[in-house]
N, C-alpha and C positions, 0 to 999 in steps of 0.2 A: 338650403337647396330647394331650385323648385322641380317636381315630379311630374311627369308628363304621360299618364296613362289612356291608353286609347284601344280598341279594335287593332289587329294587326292590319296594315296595306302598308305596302312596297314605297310607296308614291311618298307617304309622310312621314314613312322610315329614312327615306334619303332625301326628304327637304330637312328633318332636325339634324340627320351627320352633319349637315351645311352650316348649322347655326353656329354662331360666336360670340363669345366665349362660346368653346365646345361641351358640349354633353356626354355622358358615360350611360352607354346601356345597359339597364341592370338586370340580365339576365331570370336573376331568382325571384324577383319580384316583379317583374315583366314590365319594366316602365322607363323612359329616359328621367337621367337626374342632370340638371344645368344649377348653374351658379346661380347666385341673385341680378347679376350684373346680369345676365341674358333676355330679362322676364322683356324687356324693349323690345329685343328682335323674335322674341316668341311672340308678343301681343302682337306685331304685323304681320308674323306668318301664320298665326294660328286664325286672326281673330274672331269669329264667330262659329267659328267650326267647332270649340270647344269650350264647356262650362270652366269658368273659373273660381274656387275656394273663395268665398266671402275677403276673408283674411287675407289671404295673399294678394286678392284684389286692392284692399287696403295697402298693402305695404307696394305694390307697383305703384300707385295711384304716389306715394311718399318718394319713393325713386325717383317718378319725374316730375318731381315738385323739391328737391332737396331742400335742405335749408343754406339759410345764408352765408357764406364763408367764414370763417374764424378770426380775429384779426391778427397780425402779425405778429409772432412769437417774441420780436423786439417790445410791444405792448404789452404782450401777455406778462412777461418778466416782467415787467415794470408794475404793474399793478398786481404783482404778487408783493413786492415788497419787503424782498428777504432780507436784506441788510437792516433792517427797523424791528425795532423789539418789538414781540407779541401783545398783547393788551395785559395777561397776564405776568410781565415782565419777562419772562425767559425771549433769549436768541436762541436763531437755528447756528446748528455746527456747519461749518463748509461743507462738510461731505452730504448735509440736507436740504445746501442752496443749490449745490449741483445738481441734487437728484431734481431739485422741484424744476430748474431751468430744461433739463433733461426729460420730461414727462412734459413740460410746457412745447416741447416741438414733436410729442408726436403723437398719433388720434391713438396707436395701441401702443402700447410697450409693458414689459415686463421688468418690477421694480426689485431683483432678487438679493436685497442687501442680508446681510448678517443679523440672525435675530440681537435685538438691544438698540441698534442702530437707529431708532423713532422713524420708521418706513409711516406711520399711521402721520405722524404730526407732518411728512413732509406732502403725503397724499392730499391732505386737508387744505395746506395753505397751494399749492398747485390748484386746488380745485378754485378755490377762493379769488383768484385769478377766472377764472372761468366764468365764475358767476356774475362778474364784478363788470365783464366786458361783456360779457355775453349771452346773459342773462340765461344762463341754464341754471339747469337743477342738478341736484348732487344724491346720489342713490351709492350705498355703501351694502354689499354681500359681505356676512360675515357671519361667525359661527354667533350663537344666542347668549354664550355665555361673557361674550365681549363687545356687545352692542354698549352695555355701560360705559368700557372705557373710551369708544367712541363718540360717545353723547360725550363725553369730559370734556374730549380732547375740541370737539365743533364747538362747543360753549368758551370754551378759551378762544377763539377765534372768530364769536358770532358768526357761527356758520349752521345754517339750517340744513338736517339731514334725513334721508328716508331708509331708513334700516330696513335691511327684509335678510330674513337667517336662510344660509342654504337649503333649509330644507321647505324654504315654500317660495321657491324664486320665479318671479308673475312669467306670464303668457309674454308681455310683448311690456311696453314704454309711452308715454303720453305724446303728443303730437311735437310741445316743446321739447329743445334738445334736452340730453341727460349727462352728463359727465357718468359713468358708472366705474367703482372702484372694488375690486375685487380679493379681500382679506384672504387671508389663508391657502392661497390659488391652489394651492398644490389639494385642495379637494376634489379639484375637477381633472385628476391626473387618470382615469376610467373614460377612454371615449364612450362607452357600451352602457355607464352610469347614468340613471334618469335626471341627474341635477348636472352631470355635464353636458349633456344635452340640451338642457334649459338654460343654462349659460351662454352658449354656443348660440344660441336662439338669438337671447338679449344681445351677443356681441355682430351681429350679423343686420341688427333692425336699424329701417332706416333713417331712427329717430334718436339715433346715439354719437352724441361729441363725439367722446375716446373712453375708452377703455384700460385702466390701468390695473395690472393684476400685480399682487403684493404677496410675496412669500420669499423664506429665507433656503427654502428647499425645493427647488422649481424641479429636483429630479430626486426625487425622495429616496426611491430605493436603488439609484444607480442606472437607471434604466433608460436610456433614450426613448424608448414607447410611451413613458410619460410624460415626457416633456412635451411632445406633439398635441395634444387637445390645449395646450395653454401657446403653442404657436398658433395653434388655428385659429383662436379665441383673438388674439392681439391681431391679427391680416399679414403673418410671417409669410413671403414666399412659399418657405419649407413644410406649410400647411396645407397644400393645396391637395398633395396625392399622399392619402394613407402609407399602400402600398410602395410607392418607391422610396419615399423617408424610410421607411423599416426595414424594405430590402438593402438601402444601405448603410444606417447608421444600426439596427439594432437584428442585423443577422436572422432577416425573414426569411423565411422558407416552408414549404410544405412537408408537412409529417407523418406517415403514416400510424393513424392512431385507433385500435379496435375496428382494421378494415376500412378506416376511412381519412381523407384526405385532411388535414387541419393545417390552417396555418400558423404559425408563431414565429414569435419577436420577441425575445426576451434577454436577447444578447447588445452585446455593446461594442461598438469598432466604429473607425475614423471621429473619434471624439475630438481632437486636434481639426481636422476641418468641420466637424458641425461649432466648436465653440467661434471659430472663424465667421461662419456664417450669420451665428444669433449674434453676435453682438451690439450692431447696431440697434437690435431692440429689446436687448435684456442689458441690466447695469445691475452690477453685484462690486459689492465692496468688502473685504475683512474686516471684522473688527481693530485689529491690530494696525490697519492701513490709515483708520480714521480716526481712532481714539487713542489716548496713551490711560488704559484702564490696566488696573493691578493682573497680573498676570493668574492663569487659570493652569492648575497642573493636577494630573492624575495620578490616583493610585492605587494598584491590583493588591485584594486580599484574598489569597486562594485561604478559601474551608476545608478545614478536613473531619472525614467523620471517622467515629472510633468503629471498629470491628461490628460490637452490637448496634450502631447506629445506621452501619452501612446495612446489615442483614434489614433494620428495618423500612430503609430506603428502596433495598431489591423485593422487599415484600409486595409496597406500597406500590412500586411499579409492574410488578406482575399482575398483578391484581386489575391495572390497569388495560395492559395489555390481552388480558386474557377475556377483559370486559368488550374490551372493542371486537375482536375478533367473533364474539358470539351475537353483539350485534351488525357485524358483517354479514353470516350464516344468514341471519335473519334481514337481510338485505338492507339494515336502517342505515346502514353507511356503506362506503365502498371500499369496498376490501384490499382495492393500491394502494388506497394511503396510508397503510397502518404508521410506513417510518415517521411520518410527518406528526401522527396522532400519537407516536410513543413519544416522539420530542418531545411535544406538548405538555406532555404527563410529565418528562422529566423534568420540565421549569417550572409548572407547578409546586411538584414535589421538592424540586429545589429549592425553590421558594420556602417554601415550610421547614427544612432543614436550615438554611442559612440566620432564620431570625434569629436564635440566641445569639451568635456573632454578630447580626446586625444591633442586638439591642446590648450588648456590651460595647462595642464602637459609639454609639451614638453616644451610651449613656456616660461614657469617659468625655466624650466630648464637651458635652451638659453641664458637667460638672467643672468643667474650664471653663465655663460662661461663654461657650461657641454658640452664633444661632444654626440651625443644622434642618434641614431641609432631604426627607427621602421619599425616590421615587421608587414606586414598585408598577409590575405589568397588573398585578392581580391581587382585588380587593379585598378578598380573603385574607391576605398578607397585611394586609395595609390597618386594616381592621385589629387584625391580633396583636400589631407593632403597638397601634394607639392603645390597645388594651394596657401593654406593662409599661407604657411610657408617656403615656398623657399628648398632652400639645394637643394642635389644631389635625386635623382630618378631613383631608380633602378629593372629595370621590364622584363618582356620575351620579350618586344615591340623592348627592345634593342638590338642591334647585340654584338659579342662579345670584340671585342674592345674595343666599348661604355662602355660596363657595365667594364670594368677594369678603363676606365677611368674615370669614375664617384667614384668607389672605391680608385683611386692613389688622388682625390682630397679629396675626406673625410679625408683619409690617412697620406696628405702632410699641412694639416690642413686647405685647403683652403673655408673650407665650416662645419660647426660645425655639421652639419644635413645629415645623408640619410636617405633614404626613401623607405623601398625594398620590394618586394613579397618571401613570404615565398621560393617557387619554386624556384627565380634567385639568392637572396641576402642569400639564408639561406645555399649553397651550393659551398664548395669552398674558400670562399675571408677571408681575414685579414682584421679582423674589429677590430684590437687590442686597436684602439685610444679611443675608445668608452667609455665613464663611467658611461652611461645608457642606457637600450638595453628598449625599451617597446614593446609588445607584444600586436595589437590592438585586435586579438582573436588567438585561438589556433588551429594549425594543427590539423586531428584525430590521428595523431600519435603520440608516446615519442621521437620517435628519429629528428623529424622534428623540435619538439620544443625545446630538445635540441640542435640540430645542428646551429639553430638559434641564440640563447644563448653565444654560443661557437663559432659562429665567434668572438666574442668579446672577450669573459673570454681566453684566451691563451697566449702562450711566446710574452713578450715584451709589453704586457698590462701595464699601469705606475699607476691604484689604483685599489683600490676595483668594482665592478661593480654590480650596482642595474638593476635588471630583471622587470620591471612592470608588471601586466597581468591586463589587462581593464576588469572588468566580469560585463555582461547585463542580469540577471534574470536567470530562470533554462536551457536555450538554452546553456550558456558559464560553466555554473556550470554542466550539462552533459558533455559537453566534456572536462573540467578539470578533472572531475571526472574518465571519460574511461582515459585519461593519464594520470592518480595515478595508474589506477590497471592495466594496460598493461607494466606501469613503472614496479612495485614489478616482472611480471613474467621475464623481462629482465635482472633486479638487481641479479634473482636467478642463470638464466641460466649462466649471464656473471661472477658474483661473488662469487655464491654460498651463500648468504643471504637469511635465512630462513626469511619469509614474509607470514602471512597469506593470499592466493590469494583470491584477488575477483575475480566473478566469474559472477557476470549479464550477461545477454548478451544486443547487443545494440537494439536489436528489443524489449525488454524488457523496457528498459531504456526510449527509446524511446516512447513508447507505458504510460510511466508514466508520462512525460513530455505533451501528449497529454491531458493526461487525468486533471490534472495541469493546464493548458493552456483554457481549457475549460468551468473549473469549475470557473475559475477570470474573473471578471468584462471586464479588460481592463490592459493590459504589464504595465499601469502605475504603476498599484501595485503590479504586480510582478517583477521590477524592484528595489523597495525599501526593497524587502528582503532579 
């Protein structure tokens, strides 16, 4: 956007209403904001009346100098070359000619196929096309710990690539165009976020082919609110007004909060016509649509603890509780959230109760010569598991090497066992060896606990793969619960499956689990329910 700060007068208050593309006055910050597309008719109405930003100067100056046209999508496909085996011998699957022919006709789109599905190899050979006619560059965002596998993947393909990890993503792009390919999109699901900002930057400058963002979770936690920074990001229509995308797909409104007016969007409706609407620039596919891979099935193992087990579970959470609220008193936290802060305590603590169940499961497993793969939220947990059961250990403690090669040994069969945190192991790797994934508790999200899942269930998997989920009383059974109904609103948006939504909200949820919680004796026996 460009900002237009000035002295107040009347006169050039109502020459910028006139400008086109239109401007929004921003009130709070006292300045008009206009598109990029406008800086043309602002340089002839403004023109020396006002200082221009070095930079911005720069990118007008690129506006009316664009670059040369693309050449025909009919060409582009063709010197992609997807019917012809790779240099490394492997073919692409149909369902990653399409996508590459599909990202070959458009400057933004969003590629939100099913993790496993090779989203990376089909971005690669699309781009390869690019280069090939067009002489650009190929710039790839991606988290740090997966920039390796994408060196792999451009060297199969002699394709030269400029890594840069979300977290140092540049100012702006070289004068030559850039294909820019955006891994794990759903990072930048935080408009208010400093790195979706900086995205938004990159996707907006005048010196960028297209833009392809890659994730199998474009709405992670259910939320229409998120999906919007990655429409703006692509030049979605539905990206243009904050405000009225919210107001109508994710139930915006004003709230009165400690006296003061707030807006929120947290809600989800008309899902059935916003999936209407993205489609043309989002392509998602199921696994099961594209692959005939061994099937994936799950299975619930409620814990139960015994009398003196549960006394020391209500200990362990009292304990907890009684800690927060003294540093409430003492202002270091804020004293609404306690419900959210006992959750907390309870999947920790849950956590710590479940392991012997968890390391008798595995360890029958072991001993049938299963390879078995488990994810925990917390490394505490993860820690203690590799304690009485050996294998590989896979956590944020490790640099990125390490964690590959803790994965090349599960992999190369050297070790029957990993051991990983949701965050490092759930993002990223081939865990195809696996033929039981267990879940000691669950992400708040669908797409965390999928993507977990689905290291393992994908191409080159050799059977079937069993999913465990460990559940500990109403703590695991809320948050199974919020990932069934946040599941259905993504099922809608990505596939169009009518679902009756739930609709709780978690403060609510929450607030029932307390009241639960309170009314029992002792988590012993709300363990055996």
């Amino acid at each position: 956007m460009i900002e237009v700060i000035f002295p107040f007068d009347p006169v050039t208050q109502a020459q910028l209403r006139a400008v086109r593309p239109q401007g929004l006055w921003r009130a709070r910050r006292r300045c008009w904001e206009f598109p990029l597309e406008a800086s043309l008719a602002l340089r002839n109405l403004l023109a020396g009346r006002f200082s221009v930003d070095p930079e911005l100067a720069q990118w007008m100056t690129w506006l009316e100098q664009p670059l040369p046209p693309l050449p025909p999508h009919r060409a582009l496909v063709a010197a992609a070359q997807l019917e012809q085996l790779l240099p490394d011998g492997r073919q692409l699957f149909p369902h990653q000619r399409l996508a590459a022919r599909w990202l070959l006709a458009r400057r933004g789109g969003l590629l939100a196929h099913a993790m496993g599905l090779g989203k990376t190899l089909t971005a690669l050979v699309a781009a390869r096309a690019m280069v090939r006619l067009a002489a650009c560059r190929v710039a790839v965002v991606a988290p740090a710990g997966l920039h390796a596998h994408w060196r792999q993947e451009a060297m199969a393909l002699g394709l030269e690539l400029e890594l840069v990890s979300w977290g140092r993503l540049p100012r702006g792009l070289p004068p030559a165009g850039t294909v820019l390919i955006v891994d794990e999109a759903h990072y930048a699901q935080n408009l208010s976020a400093a790195r979706t900002q900086a995205l938004l930057r990159l996707a907006r400058h005048p010196r960028l082919r297209t833009i392809w963002l890659l994730t199998g979770t474009p709405m992670k936690n259910g939320r229409p609110s998120q999906l919007f920074p990655l429409l703006v990001a692509i030049g979605h229509p539905l990206g243009r007004d904050q405000q009225d995308f919210e107001q109508r797909y994710c139930q915006g409104h004003c709230r009165q909060v400690n006296g003061q007016q707030r807006w929120q969007a947290r809600g989800a409706e008309r899902l059935d016509e916003l999936q209407d609407l993205t489609r043309p620039l989002m392509l998602h596919r199921r696994k099961q649509d594209c692959l005939d891979l061994p099937p994936k099935r799950r299975e619930l193992h409620p814990v139960e603890l015994s009398p003196s087990q549960g006394r020391g579970f209500q200990h362990l959470l009292q304990g907890k509780v009684d800690d927060y609220r003294r540093r409430a008193i003492r202002g270091e936290v804020r004293p609404g959230a306690e419900a959210l802060a006992m959750l907390t305590a309870l999947r920790q603590i849950g956590a710590q109760y479940k392991l012997p169940t968890a390391v008798e499961l595995v360890g029958g497993l072991l001993q049938k010569r299963r390879a078995v793969v488990v994810f925990t939220a917390f490394v505490a947990a993860a820690e203690r598991m590799h304690e009485r059961l050996g294998g590989g250990l896979l956590t944020g403690r490790l640099k990125s090497a390490e964690r590959q090669g803790q994965v090349n040994r599960f992999q190369d069969g050297q070790t029957p066992l990993l051991i990983a945190t949701f965050g490092t192991g759930g993002l990223g790797f081939n865990l195809n060896r696996a033929a039981h994934v267990v879940l000691l508790e669950r992400p708040w999200t669908p797409g965390d606990a999928e993507q977990a899942e689905d290291r393992c269930h994908r191409i080159g998997m050799g059977g079937p793969l069993t999913s465990h989920w460990l559940q500990l009383g109403v703590a695991d059974q809320l948050v199974d619960g919020l990932i069934a109904s946040k599941a259905e609103r993504v099922a809608l948006l990505l596939e169009g499956r009518r679902t009756t939504l739930q609709r709780d909200s978690l403060p609510a949820m929450v607030q029932g689990l307390i009241d639960r919680w309170s009314s029992e004796p002792s988590p012993g026996a709300e363990g055996t329910q």
